[in-house]
N, C-alpha and C positions, 0 to 999 in steps of 0.2 A: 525571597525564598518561596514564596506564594508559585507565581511564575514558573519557578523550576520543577518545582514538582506536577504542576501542568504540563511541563515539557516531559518530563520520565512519565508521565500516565501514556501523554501519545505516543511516547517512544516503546514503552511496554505495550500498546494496541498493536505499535505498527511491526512489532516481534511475533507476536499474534497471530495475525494476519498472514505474513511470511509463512509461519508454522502452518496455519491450515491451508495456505496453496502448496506447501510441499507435501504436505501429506495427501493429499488431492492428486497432486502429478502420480508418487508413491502408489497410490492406489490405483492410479489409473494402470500402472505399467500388471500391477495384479488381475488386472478383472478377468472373469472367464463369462459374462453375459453381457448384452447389448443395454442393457437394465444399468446395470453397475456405471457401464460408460457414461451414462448420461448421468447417473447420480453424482460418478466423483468428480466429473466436467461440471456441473454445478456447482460442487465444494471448491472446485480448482477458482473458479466464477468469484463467489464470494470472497475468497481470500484476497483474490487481484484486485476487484472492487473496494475492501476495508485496505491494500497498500495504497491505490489513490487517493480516499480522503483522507486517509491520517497524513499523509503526503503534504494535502494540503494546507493541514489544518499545525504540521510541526515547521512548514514555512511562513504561512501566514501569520500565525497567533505568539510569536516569540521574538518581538520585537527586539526585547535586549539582547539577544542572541543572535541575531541579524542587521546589521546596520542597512539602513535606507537604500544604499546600492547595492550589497549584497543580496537584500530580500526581493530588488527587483532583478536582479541578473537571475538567481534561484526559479522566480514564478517566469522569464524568459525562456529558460529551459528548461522548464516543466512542461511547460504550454505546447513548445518543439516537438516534445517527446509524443505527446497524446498526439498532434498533429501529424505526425510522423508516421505512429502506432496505425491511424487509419487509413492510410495507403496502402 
């Protein structure tokens, strides 16, 4: 039981997280200064940054919840994705 509710804390981060890059994008599409733009490109920043680690951390850290091949096909295509993202 322990477990699981480690797993709903990072699944509530990574709701979170979500919430405050869309409200970031949201605000971007608002701004009327060159000030703001950079402000909510940093909120936009931070959200994306806390969906990575909770990313990591709701694949990594939940064993029973992943079997052995599943949690390594998971960090497969995680890993893809970031590698991908920087092209």
């Amino acid at each position: 039981m322990g477990s699981f509710l480690i797993f709903l804390a990072a699944g509530g981060l990574y709701l979170l997280a979500i919430i405050i890059f869309l409200a970031g994008s949201a605000l971007c599409g608002l701004l009327q200064t060159m000030n703001q733009l950079i402000l909510f490109r940093a909120l936009q920043g931070i959200g994306g940054d806390a969906m990575m680690i909770n990313s990591f951390a709701i694949i990594g850290d939940e064993e029973e919840f992943f079997q052995a091949d599943d949690e390594r096909e998971a960090r497969q295509m995680e890993k893809s994705f970031v590698k991908n993202s920087k092209d």
